[in-house]
C-alpha positions in Angstrom: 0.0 0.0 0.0 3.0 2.2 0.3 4.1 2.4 -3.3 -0.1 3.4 -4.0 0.2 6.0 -1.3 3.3 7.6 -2.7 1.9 7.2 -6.2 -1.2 9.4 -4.7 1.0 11.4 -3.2 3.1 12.2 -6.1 0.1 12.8 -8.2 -1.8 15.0 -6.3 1.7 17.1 -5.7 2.7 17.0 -9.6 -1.4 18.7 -10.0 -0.2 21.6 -7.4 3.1 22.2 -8.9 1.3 22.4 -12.7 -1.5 24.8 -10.9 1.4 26.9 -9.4 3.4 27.2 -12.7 0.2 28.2 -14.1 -0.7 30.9 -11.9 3.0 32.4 -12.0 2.8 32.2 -15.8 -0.8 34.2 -15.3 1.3 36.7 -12.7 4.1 37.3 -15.1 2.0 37.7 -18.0 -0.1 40.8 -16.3 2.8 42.0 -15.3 4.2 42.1 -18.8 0.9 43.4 -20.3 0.7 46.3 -17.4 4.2 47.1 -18.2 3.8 46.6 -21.7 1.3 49.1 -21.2 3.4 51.8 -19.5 6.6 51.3 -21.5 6.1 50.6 -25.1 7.1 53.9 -26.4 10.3 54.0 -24.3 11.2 50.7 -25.3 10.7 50.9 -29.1 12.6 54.2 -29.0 15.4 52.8 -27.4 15.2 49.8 -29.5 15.0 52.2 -33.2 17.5 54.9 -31.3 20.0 51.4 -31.5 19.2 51.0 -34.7 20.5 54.3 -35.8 23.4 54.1 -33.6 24.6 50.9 -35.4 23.6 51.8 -38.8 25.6 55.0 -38.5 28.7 53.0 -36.9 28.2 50.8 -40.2 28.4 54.0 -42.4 31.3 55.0 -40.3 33.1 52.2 -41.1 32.6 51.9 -44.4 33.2 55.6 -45.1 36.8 54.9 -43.7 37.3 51.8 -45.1 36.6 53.6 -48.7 38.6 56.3 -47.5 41.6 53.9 -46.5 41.0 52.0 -50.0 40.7 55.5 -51.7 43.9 56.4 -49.9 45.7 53.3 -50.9 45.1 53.3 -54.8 46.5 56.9 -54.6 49.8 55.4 -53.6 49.6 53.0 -56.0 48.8 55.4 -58.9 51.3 57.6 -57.8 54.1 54.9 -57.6 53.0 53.9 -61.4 53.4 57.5 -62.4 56.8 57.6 -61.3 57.5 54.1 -62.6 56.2 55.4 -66.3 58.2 58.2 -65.9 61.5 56.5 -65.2 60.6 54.4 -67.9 59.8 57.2 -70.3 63.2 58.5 -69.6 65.3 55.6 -69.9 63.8 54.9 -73.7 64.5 58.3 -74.4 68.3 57.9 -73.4 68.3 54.2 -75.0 67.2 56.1 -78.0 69.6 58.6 -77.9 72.2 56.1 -78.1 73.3 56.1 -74.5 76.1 53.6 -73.4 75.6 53.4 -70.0 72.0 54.1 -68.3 72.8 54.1 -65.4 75.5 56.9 -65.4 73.9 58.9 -67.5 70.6 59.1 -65.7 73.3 59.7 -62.5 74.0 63.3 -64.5 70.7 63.8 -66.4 69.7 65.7 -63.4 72.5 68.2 -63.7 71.1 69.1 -67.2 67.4 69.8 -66.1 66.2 66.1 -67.5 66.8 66.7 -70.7 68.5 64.2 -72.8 69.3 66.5 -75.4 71.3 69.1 -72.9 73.3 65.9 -71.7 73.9 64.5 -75.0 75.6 67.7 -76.0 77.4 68.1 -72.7 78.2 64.8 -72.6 79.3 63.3 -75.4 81.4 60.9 -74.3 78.3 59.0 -72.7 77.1 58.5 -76.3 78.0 55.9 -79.0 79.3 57.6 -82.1 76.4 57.3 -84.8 73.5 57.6 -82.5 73.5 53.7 -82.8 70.9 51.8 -80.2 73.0 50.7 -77.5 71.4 47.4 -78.1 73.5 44.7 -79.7 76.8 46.3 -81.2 80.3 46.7 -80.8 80.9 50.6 -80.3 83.7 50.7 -82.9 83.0 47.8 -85.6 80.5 46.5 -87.3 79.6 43.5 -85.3 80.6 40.9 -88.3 82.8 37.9 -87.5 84.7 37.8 -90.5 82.6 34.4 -91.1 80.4 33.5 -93.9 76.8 33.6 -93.2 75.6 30.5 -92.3 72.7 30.7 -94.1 74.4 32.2 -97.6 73.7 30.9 -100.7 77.1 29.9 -102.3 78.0 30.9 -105.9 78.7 28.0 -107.1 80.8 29.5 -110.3 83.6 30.8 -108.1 83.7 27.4 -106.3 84.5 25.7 -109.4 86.8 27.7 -110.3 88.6 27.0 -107.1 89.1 24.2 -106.6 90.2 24.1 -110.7 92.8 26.4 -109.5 93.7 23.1 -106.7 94.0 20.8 -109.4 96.1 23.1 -111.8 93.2 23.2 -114.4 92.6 26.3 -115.6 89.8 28.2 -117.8 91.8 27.9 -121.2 91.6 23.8 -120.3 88.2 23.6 -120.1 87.5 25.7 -123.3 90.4 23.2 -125.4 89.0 20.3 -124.0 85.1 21.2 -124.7 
């Protein structure tokens, strides 16, 4: 009879506790409406006043992230200027038949950046001939002294040759033919 006691028991004590919960939910739910009824306003204006606080920190930081990108491509826009322009100036030297770049762009600064000033105050920086400093000697013509290998032969003089090697000459041919 115990365990059917305690089973009572714990029955009518699980109805009290639901009844309880119940009644606190009913509590807590006219609180909420009676406070729902004195604070709406302040509490949606706080609520859309946080709103505007975060949307304008969002616009904040993107305004100075576009202003930190903005600032960035300048540098970089900048620094391809200046790279152009050293370029610029380095195929204007190259043109002028410069022999050394390097030394020359060293004094192109004495003569106001102009290559034409330098050229005429520096001569010796110059290859005779205004020739492209690309790809020749500075006194020769860059030949080896070599046939081409690529030349077509003339095949006349050849003969002739190595007729000369075997002690035939012209007047042989023209008595024998």
């Amino acid at each position: 009879m115990d365990g059917e006691t305690n089973g009572g028991q714990e029955a009518t004590q699980g109805a009290q506790d639901q009844a309880q919960q119940q009644g606190q939910e009913q509590q807590e739910t006219q609180q909420q409406g009676q406070s729902q009824v004195e604070t709406p306003d302040y509490e949606r204006q706080i609520a859309e006043r946080d709103e505007k606080i975060a949307s304008l920190e969002a616009q904040v930081a993107e305004a100075a992230k576009n202003a930190e990108t903005a600032e960035q491509l300048r540098g970089e826009i900048a620094e391809l200027k200046a790279q152009g322009e050293s370029d610029r100036i380095n195929f204007k030297l190259q043109l002028a038949g410069v022999c050394n770049v390097k030394a020359a762009r060293a004094l192109l600064s004495d003569h106001d950046n102009d290559v034409d000033k330098l050229k005429e105050a520096e001569p010796w920086l110059f290859e005779a001939g205004d020739k492209h400093a690309k790809g020749g000697n500075a006194g020769g013509s860059g030949t080896t002294g070599l046939p081409n290998a690529g030349a077509a032969s003339d095949e006349g003089k050849t003969l002739k040759h190595w007729r000369e090697i075997a002690g035939l000459t012209d007047d042989d041919t023209k008595k024998e033919g």
